[in-house]
C-alpha positions in Angstrom: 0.0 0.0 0.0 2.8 2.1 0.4 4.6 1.2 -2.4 1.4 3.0 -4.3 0.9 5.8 -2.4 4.9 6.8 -2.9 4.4 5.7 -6.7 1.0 8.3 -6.8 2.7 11.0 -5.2 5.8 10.4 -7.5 3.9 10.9 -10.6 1.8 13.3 -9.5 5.3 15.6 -8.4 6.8 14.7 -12.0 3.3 15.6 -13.7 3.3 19.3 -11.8 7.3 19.7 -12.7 6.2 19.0 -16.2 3.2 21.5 -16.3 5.2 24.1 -14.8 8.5 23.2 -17.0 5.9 23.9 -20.0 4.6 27.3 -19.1 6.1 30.6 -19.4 5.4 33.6 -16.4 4.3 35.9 -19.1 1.1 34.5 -20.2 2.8 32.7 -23.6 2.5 29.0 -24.4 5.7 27.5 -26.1 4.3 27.4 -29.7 3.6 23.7 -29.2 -0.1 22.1 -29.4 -1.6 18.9 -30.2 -2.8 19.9 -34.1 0.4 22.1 -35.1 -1.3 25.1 -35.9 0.5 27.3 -33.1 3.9 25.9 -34.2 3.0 26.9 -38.2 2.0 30.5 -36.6 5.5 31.2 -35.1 7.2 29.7 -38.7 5.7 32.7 -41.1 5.8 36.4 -40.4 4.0 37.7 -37.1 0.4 39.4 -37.9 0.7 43.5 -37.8 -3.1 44.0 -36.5 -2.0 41.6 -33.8 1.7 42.8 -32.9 -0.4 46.4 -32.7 -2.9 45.3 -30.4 -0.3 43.7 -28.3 2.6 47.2 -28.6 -0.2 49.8 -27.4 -1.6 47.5 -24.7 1.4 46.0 -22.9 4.5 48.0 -21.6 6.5 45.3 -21.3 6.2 44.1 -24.3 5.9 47.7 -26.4 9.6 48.3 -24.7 11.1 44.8 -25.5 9.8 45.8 -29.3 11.4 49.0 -29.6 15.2 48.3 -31.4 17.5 50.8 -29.4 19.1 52.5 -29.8 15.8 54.4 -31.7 16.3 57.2 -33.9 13.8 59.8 -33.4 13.3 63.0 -35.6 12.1 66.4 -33.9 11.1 69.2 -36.1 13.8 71.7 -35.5 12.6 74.6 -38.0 8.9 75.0 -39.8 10.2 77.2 -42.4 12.0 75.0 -43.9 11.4 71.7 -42.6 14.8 71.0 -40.7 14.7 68.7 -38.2 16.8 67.3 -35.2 17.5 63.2 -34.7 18.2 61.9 -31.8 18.7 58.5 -30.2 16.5 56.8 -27.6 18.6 54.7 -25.5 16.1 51.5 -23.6 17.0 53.0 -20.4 15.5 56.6 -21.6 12.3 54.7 -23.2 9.1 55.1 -21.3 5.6 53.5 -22.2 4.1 55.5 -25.2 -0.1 55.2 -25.4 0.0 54.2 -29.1 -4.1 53.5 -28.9 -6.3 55.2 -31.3 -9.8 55.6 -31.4 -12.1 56.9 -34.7 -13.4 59.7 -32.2 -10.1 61.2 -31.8 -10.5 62.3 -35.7 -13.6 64.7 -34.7 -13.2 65.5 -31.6 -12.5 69.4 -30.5 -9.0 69.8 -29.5 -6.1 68.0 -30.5 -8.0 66.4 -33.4 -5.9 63.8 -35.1 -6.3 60.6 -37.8 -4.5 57.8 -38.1 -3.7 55.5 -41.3 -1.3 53.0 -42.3 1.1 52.6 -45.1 2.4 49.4 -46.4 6.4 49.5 -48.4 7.2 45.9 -48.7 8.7 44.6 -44.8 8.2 48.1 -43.3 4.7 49.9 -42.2 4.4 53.8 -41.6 1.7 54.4 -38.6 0.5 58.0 -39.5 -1.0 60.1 -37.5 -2.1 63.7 -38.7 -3.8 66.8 -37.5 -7.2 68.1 -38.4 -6.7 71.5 -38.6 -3.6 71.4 -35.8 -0.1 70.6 -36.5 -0.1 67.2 -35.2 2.5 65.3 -37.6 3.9 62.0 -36.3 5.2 59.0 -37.7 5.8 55.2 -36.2 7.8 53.1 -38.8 7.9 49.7 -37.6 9.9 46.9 -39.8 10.0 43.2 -39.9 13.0 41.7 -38.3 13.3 37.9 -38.0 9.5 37.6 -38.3 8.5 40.0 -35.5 7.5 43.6 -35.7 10.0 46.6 -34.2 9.3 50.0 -33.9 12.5 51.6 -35.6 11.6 55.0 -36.3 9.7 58.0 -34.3 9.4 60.8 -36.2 7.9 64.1 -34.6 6.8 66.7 -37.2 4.4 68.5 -35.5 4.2 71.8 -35.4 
């Protein structure tokens, strides 16, 4: 009787190592599952709309996205467009709200749109004034099949 008590408690120890061996503290699962289809997922390029979602929401990951040093342009001069670049080192980076809502376009002050431009393994996230000077631009590239922000470019006026 022993003997299978010892045994049950033996498996049942190896079963939790296991369980815990197989998850991850952030919340992601290892890409493996029973029909493949999360494995096939992490093979191809990683879904923009997705990586989006996930870059405005989380801090953590939004930072751990960002390839540093970032270059980031600041309108220097409005006559004639000159503007400054600078570097953002990781340690400097703070959590950027990235979220946008269709309301934002219509709204009274700081009035803004946002729209997307596709050039081949690179997206432009632009976000423009209505009737204000707002003028910025997120250029995020594909890098090993994930998504990095490596451009911020403040033209605003």
């Amino acid at each position: 009787m022993k003997r299978i008590l010892f045994h049950a408690i033996g498996l049942a120890l190896a079963i939790s190592v296991a369980w815990g061996c197989g998850s991850k503290s952030s919340g992601e699962s290892n890409g493996a599952s029973v029909d493949g289809v999360a494995a096939l997922k992490k093979s191809g390029p990683e879904n923009f709309s997705e990586f989006l979602k996930r870059f405005r929401e989380d801090s953590v990951f939004q930072k751990s996205r960002v390839d540093f040093p970032l270059p980031q342009d600041i309108l220097e001069n409005v006559d004639d467009d000159r503007y400054n670049t600078e570097k953002i080192k990781a340690e400097d980076w703070h959590y950027a709200n990235f979220r946008y809502d269709p309301s934002f376009a219509t709204r009274e002050l700081d009035a803004y749109t946002e729209r997307m431009v596709k050039e081949q393994n690179r997206i432009k996230m632009i976000y423009e004034g209505v009737d204000n000077g707002i003028n910025i631009i997120l250029e995020f590239e594909l890098q090993n099949n994930q998504w990095m922000l490596v451009r911020w470019s403040d033209l605003s006026t």
